[in-house]
VOGUMAR-683001 format. One record per residue (C-alpha): residue number from 1; chain; x, y, z. Coordinates in pm, whole numbers, plus 32768, in hexadecimal, padded with zeros to 4 digits. Layout:
REM VOGUMAR-683001
[rec NUM, "A", [X, Y, Z]]
...
REM end
This chain:
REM VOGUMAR-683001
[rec 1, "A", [7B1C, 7C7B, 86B3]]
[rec 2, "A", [7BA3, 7C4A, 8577]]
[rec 3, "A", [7A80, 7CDF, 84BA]]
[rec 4, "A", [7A79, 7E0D, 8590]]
[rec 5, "A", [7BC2, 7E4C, 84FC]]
[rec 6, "A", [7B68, 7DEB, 83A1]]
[rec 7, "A", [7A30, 7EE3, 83C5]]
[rec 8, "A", [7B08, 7FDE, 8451]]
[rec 9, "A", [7C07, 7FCF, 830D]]
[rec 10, "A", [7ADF, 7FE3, 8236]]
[rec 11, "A", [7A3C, 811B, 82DD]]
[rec 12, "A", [7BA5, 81C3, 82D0]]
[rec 13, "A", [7BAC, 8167, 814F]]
[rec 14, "A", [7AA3, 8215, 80F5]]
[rec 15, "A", [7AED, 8340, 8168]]
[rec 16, "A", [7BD3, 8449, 80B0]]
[rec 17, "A", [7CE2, 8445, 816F]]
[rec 18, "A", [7CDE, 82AF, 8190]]
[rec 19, "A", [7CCB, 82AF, 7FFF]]
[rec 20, "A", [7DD6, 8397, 7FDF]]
[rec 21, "A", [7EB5, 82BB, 80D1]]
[rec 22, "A", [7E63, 81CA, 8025]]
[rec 23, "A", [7ED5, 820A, 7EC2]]
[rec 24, "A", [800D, 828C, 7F69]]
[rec 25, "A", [8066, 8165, 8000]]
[rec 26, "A", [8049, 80B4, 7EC1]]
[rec 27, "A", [8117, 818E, 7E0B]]
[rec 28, "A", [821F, 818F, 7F05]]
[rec 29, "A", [820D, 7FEC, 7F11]]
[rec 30, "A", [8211, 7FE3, 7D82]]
[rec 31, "A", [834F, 80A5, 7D92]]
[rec 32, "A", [83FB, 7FD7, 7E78]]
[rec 33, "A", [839E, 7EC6, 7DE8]]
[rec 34, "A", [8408, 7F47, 7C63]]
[rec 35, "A", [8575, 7FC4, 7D27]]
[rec 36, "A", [858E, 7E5E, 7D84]]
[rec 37, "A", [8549, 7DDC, 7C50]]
[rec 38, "A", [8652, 7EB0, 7BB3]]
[rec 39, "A", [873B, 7E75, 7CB7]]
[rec 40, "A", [8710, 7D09, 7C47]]
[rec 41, "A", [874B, 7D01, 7AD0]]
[rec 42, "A", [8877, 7E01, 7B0C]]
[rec 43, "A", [8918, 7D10, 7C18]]
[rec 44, "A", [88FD, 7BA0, 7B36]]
REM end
């Protein structure tokens, strides 16, 4: 079952939308994690 869902992923990937989903989703996950980061050097 587990590969089904793995195929699935892949076959959604490669399609434009699932690209373009997926470079947002990275870009909002590196911002949260550079806001963290900052909150972290300003707080210590």
């Amino acid at each position: 079952m587990l590969f089904g869902y793995l195929r699935t992923l892949r076959n959604y990937l490669k399609t434009p939308k699932g690209r373009h989903d997926t470079f947002d989703y990275l870009k909002a996950l590196m911002l949260v994690v550079l806001t963290t980061l900052i909150l972290v050097v300003i707080l210590k």
